[in-house]
N, C-alpha and C positions, 0 to 999 in steps of 0.2 A: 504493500500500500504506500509505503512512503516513497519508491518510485514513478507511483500512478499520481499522488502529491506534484513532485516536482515537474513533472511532464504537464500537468494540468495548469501550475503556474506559471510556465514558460511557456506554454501555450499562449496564455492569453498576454504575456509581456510582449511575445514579439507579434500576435496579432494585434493589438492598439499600435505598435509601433511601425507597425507598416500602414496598419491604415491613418495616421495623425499625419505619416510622409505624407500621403497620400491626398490627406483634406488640406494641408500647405499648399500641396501643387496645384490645386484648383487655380480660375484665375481670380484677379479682382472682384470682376464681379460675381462672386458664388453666394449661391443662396445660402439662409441664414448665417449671414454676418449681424456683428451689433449693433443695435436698435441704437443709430446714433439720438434719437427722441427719447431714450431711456434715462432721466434725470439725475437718480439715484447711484446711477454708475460713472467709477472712477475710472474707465478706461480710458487712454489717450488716444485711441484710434482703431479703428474697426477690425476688428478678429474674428473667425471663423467662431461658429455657436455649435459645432460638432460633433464635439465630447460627445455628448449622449449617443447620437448614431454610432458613434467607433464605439463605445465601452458595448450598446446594445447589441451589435455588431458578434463583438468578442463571447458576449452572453451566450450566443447561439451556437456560436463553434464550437466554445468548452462544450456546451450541453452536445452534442451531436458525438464528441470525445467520447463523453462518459456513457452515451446509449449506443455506440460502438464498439466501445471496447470494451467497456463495464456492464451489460446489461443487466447484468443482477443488483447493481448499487441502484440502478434508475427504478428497478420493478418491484424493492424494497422498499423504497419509500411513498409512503402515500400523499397524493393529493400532489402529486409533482406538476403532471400535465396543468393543473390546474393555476399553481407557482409560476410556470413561465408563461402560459398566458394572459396573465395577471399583468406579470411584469410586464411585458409587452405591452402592453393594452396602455398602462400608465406613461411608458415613454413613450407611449402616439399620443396623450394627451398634453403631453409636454413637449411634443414636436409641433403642435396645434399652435401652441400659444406662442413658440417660439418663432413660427410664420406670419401668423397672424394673432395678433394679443387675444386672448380673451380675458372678461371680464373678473373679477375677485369672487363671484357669486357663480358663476360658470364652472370656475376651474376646483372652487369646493364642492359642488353637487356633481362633476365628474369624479371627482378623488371618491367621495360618499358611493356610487352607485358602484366602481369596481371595487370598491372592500365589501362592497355588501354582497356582489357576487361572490368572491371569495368564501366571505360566511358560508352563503348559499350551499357553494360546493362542497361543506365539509371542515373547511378550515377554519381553526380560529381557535380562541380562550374559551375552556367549557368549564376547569376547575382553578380554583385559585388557593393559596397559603394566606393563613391570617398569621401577621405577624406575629416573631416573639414566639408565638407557643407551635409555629409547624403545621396546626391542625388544618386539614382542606376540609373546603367549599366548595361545595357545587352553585355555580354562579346561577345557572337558569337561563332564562331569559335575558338578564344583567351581560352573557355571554359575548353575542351577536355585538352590544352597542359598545362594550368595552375593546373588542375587536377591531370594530371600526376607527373608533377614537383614536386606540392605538397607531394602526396603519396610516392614518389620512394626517396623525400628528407627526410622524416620523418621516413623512413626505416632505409635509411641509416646513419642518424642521432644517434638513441637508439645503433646501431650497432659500430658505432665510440665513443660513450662513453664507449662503454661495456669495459673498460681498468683498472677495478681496480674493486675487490672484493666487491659486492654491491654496484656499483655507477649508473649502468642502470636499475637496479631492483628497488632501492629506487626511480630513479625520474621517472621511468613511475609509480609509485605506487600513487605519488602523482597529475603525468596528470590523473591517472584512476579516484583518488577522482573529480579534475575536471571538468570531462567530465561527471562524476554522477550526478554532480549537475547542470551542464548546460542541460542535461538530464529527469532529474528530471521534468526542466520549459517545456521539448519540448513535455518530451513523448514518447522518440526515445531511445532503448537500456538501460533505466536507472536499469534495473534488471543485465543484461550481464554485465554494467558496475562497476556494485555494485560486481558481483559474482568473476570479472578478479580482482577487487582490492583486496578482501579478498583472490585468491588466489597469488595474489603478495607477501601480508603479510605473509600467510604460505610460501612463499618460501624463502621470506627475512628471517627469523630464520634460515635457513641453508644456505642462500647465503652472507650473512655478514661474512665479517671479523674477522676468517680466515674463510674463504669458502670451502664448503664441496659438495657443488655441482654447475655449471654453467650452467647459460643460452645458452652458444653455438649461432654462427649466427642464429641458427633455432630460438629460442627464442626472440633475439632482431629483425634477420626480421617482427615476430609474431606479437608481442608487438609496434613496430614503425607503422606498416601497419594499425593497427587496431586504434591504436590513431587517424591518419590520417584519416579513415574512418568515424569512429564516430565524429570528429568535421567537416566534410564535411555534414554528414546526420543531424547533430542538428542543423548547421547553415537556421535553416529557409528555406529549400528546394532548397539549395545551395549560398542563398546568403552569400556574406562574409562580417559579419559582428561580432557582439561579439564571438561567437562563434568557429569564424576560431582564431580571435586576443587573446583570453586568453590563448590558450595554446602555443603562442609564448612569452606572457611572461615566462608563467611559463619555458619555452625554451630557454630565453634570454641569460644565461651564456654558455650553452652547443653548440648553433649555435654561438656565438661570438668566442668559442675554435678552432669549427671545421671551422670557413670562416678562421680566422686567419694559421690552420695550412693547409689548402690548397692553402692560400695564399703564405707560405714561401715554401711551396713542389714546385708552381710553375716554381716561381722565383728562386728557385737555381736548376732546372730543374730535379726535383727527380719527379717520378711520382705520381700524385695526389692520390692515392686510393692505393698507399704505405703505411703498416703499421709504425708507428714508436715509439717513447718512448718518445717523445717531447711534448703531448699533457698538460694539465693541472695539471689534477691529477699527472703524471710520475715528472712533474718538484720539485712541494711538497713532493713524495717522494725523488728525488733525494737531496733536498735541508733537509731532514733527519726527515720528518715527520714517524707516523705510519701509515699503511694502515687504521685502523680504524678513527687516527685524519683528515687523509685527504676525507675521505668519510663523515664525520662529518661536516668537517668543507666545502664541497660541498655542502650538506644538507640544512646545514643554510643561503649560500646565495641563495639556491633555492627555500627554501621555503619564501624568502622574496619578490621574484618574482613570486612566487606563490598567494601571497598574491595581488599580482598586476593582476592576472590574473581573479582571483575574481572579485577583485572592476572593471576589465575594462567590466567582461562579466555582476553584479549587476547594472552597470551604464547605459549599453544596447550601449554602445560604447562613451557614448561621454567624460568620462574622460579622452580616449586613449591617447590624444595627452599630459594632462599632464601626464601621466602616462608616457607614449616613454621620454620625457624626462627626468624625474625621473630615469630609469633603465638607460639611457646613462647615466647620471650623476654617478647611484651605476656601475656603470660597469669602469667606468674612474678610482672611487677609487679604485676598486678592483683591477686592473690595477698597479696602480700607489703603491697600497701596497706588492703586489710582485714583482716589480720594472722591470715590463713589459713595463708603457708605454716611459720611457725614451730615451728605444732604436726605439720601432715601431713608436712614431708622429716623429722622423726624417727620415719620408719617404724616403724623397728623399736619403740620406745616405743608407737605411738598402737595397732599388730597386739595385740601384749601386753596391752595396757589392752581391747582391746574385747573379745579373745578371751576372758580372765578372766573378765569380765562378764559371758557369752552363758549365764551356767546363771539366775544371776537375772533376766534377762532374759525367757527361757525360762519363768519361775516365773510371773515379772510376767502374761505373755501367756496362761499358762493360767488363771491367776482373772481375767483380765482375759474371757476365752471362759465359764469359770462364770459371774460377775456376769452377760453378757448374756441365757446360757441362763437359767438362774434369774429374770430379772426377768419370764419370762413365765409363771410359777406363782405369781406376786400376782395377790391380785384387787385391796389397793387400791398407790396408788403411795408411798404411805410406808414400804410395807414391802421398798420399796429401801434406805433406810438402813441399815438393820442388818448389810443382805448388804457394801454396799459398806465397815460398818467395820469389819468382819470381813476385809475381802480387803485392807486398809490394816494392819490390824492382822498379819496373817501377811507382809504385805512389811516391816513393821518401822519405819512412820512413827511418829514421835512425837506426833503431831497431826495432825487433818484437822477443817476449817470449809467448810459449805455455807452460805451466803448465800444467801436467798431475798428476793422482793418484801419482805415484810414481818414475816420470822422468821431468825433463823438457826442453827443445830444443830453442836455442837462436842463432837468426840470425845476425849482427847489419853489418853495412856498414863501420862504423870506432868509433873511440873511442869518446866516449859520450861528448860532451861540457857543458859549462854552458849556462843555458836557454834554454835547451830543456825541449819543451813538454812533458806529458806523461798522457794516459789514459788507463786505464782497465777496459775489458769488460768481464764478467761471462757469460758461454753460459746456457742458460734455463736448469734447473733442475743439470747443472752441467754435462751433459754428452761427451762434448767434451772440455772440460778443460776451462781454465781461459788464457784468450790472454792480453797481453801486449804490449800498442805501444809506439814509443818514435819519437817526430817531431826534424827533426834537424832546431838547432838554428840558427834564423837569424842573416846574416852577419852584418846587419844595426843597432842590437838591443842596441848595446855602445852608438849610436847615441842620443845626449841630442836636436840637432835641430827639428827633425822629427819622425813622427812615423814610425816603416817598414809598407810597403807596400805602403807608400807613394813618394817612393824614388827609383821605382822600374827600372829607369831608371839607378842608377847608380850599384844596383847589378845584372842587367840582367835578374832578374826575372818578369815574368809578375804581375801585384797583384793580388791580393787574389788568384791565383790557385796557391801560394806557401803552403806549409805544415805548414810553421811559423806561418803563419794566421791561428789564434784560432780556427775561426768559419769554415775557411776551414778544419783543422783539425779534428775539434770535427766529423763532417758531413763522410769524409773520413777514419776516425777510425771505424764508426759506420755499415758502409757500407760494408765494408773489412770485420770486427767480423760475421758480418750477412753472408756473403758471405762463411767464414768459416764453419761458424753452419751446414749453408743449404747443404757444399757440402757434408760434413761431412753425415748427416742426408742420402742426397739421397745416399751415398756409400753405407750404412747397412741397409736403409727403417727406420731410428729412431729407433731402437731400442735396441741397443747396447751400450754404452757407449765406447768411445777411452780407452783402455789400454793400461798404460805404462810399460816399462821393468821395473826390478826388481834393475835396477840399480837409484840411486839416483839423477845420476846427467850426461846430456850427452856433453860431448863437446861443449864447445862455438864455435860458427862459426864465420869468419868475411869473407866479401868479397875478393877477391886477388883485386892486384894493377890494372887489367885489367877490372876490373868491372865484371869476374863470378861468380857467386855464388854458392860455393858446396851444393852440396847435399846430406841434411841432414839425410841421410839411419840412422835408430836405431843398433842396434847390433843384433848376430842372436838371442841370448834370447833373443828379445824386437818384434821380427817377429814374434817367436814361441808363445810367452804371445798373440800379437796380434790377429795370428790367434786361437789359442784354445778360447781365449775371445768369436770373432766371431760365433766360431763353435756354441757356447750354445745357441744360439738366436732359 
């Protein structure tokens, strides 16, 4: 066996390796490349989105291995047929959207309908361990929906990491060794599991930092579905026990990320299954790592919870509960060293601050939906400006600057104070220029008695839906940018970059004393750049 092992990992190393040649040699323009409209992504320039066809690719031929040359490991385990078309199924649903987007409500009620087939067929959580004392449970009915939960959470899990140049390829690489070796003891897929890891590894050489080619949702729904599957089929014929629990350690940093930032999406009322740039990784880079130090340095505290996953599945569960302790305890530090937990354990503080927040927020999100619909009743694309200083100017910025190639367009409401804010936001790949915003300063902020927003009674303002407030700001800045991108993006279908006129520098605008705001028309050379630009797409 431990030759049918290494044949089945070499297997799939050097088939991703040949097909990731392969997806390079395409030309320029091959289909799914990166959604340069995609907001939320740090890439610098368009990459193949492939990953998933090559790894689902590799899936097939291990499997064709092992019902060739193995046919007794395939005709021993039950409900196999039903595993790879599963799988399958879920990365055509992640080829879907990787084509053509689909919606957040879409892409959960397709996850929902192939786990419930799954169920259907047989598979899934029928008994369960009550902690501590060992004793199993017959789940019931409880069965089917914990199943689902499971599967459709472990999806969308790999898929919410995938935000940073090898960071969901390296740690399913590492659940793949796990589940080999909890595999191994059962008997259940330990070939397939062997063949997916060594193709993760070929793929890792070209998905590491900098990256040359992507997973794409197709590859993370893949890859999350299948994890979920296989520690459902090892657990002992559904019971949950070591099993289901090691690869939540080895999961423990990446679900503490994603409960956290679905936590703060709710409570400042952005919507849950909104991408954003706030996640883990994005903050390490923001705070001026490199993309390779911070996928390194993810690495390391995962595979120290990996190592926890081990001892909990070698121990056959019962060191869990030291073990759950342990990872709370590393997970507090880890916390506490990026100076997370200071602000989150003042609960009650951070509920208040977002909850206050959630009407402007609310506001934000609605002209952030007109600016989009609206941009597609121009005929040219200058006459996005206007709309968008219009929708700055009802959120209450004191200033916004669009940077282009070779112009740049500045709105502000009156002359700058001391203590305003100020944030810049780069649009993805640089195609619709570099925005610039500026919060006006609070009236309160001379104030040595109180902090603003604490005082909101004596400047009229409600708290925190003032722009002064940082975190309202930061939230509102980032919303407005995105909102830019996208309308931008659907004016030309992505792919065009904004051109600016040949002039350097276009007229500062300020508001009149009446509160209109002109509008900011380019010059005719800057229509005529505009449109010949357009023309070439």
């Amino acid at each position: 066996m431990g030759s049918s092992v290494l044949i089945a990992a070499s297997l799939g190393l050097g088939t991703t390796w040949l097909l990731v040649q392969l997806a390079l040699r395409l030309g320029p323009d091959a289909a799914l490349r990166w959604h340069r409209s995609d907001w939320h992504h740090t890439h610098r320039g368009p990459v193949p989105r492939l990953g998933g066809a090559v790894l689902a690719v590799t899936f097939i031929v291990v499997e064709l291995y092992v019902a060739a040359l193995h046919p007794e490991l395939r005709a021993g385990t039950p409900g196999r047929d039903v595993i790879v078309v599963a799988s399958l199924a879920m990365f055509l649903l992640g080829l879907w959207d990787d084509v053509r987007p689909l919606g957040a409500t879409s892409k959960l009620l397709g996850q929902v309908l192939i786990a419930s087939a799954v169920c259907g067929c047989g598979v899934g959580i029928e008994v369960g361990t009550m902690p501590f004392t060992g004793k199993l449970m017959h789940l019931g009915s409880w069965g089917p929906v914990l199943t689902v939960v499971w599967l459709v959470s472990l999806t969308n899990l790999i898929n919410l990491i995938d935000g940073i140049d090898g960071l969901a390829g390296g740690i399913s690489l590492m659940l793949m060794v796990l589940i080999a070796a909890v595999a191994h003891q059962n008997g259940n897929f330990e070939l397939l599991a062997c063949g997916m890891a060594g193709g993760l590894l070929g793929f890792l050489c070209f998905n590491f930092p900098p990256a040359r080619i992507y997973l794409g949702d197709s590859g993370a729904y893949f890859l999350g579905f299948q994890i979920g599957l296989y520690s459902i089929v090892n657990s002992h014929k559904g019971t949950i026990m070591a099993a289901l629990v090691a690869p939540l350690f080895a999961l423990a940093l990446p679900v503490t990320d994603a409960l956290l930032t679905l936590a703060r999406r709710g409570l400042q009322g952005l919507p849950l299954f909104r991408p954003d740039r706030k996640h883990l990784h994005h903050r390490l880079l923001a705070a001026g790592a490199s993309r390779r130090k911070v996928v390194l340095c993810v690495y390391g505290f995962n595979l120290v919870f990996l190592g926890m996953g081990f001892a909990a599945f070698w121990s056959r569960g019962e060191w869990v509960p030291m073990l759950s302790g342990t990872a709370v305890l590393l997970l507090f530090a880890c916390a506490g060293s990026f100076r997370f937990s200071r602000r989150w354990f003042a609960v009650h503080r951070v509920v208040r601050s977002a909850l206050r927040m959630r009407k402007e927020v609310q506001y934000a999100l609605a002209l952030s939906r007109w600016l989009e619909l609206e941009s597609r009743r121009h005929s040219r694309p200058d006459e996005l400006w206007p709309d968008f200083v219009f929708a700055a100017d009802k959120l209450g910025f004191a200033s916004v600057k669009l940077t282009l190639q070779a112009e740049h367009r500045l709105w502000q409401r009156h002359a700058m104070s001391v203590g305003a804010a100020r944030r810049q936001y780069v649009c993805p790949n640089g195609l619709y220029g570099r925005l610039e915003f500026t919060a006006p300063a609070c009236p309160l902020s001379d104030s040595v008695r109180a902090r603003p927003c604490d005082r909101d009674v004596e400047c009229g303002v409600r708290p925190n839906g003032c722009l002064a407030h940082a975190r309202v700001f930061d939230t509102i800045c980032e919303l407005l940018a995105e909102a830019w991108h996208r309308s931008a993006a659907e004016w030309n279908g992505g792919q065009v970059p904004l051109q600016g006129s040949d002039e350097k520098r276009l007229p500062e605008l300020t508001a009149k004393p009446n509160g209109v705001v002109p509008a900011p028309y380019p010059t005719a050379a800057g229509i005529k750049s505009l449109a010949s630009g357009l023309s070439t797409k």
